[in-house]
C-alpha positions in Angstrom: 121.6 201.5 108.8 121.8 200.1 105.4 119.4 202.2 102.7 117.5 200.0 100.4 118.3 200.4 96.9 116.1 202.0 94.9 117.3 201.7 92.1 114.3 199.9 89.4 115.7 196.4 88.4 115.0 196.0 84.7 113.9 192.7 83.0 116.0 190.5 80.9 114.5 189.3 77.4 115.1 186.0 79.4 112.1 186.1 81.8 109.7 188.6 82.7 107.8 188.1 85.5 104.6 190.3 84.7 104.3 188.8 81.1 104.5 185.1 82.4 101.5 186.0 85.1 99.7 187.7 81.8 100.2 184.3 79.8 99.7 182.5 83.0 96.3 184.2 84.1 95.4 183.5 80.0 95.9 179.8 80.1 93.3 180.0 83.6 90.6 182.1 81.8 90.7 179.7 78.8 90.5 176.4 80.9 87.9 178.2 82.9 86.1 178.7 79.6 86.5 175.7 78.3 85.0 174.1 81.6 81.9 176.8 81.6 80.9 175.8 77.7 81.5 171.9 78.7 78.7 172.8 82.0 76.3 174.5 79.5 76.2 172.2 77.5 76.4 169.4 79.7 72.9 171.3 81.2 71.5 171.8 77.7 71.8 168.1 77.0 70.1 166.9 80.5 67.7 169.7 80.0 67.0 168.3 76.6 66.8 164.8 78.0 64.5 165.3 81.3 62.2 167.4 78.9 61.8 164.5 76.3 61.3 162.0 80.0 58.5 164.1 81.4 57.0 164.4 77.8 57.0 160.5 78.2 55.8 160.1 81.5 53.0 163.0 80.5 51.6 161.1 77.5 51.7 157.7 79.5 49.9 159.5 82.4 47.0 160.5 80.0 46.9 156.7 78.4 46.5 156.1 82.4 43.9 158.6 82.8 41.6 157.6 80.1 42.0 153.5 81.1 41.0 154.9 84.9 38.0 156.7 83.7 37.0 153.9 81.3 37.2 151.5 84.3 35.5 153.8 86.4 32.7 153.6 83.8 32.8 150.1 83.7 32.5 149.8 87.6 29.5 151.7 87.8 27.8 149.8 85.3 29.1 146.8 86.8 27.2 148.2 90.3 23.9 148.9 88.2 24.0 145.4 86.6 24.6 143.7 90.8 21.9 145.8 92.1 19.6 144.8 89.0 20.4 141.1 89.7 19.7 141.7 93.5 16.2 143.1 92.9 15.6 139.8 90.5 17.0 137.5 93.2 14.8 139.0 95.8 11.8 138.4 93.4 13.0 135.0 92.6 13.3 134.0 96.2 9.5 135.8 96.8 7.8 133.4 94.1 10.0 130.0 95.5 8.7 130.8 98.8 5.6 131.2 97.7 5.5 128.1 95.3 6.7 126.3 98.3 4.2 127.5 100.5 1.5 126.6 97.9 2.7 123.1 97.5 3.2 122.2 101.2 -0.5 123.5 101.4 -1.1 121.1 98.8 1.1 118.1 100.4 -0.9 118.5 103.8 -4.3 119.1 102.2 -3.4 115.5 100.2 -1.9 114.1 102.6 -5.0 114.9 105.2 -7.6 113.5 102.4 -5.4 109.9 101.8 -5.5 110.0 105.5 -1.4 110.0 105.9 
């Protein structure tokens, strides 16, 4: 059986294994960086942008809030103003009926002294 040499194998100035995984592993954690800072602020500016949106959509949905409520109002009176010309109509159609009534006891009471 052959014994392994133990012997340490030194590096050459040439190439150095250790210091090219150090400079390796350095390029990583700056791209890494790089990509993390790019993401936050990426975020920060659709942050940024979604607030300003729902700021927006808030102040339209009060502008929509008041017209509702101002049409609300004018529904109701709308109602009170039907219900008034309801109660008039139904008085109306009282006194026509009873003007008719009068003159067709008129007609006949005429009619019965011309002897139609």
């Amino acid at each position: 059986m052959k014994k392994k040499d133990v012997r340490k194998t030194t590096q050459t100035p040439e190439y150095d294994s250790k210091r090219e995984q150090n400079v390796i592993i350095e390029e990583i954690y700056t791209s890494v960086k790089k990509v993390a800072e790019q993401v936050t602020t990426m975020k920060e500016e659709i942050l940024t942008e979604v607030r300003t949106e729902i700021g927006g959509v808030k102040s339209e949905l009060e502008i929509v809030k008041m017209a509702v409520m101002e049409n609300s109002r004018g529904i109701k009176g709308l109602k009170t103003d039907v219900a008034e010309i309801k109660i008039r109509q139904d008085r109306m159609e009282q006194k026509l009926d009873t003007a008719l009534d009068n003159h067709e006891k008129r007609i006949t009471h005429v009619e019965e002294k011309i002897g139609i």
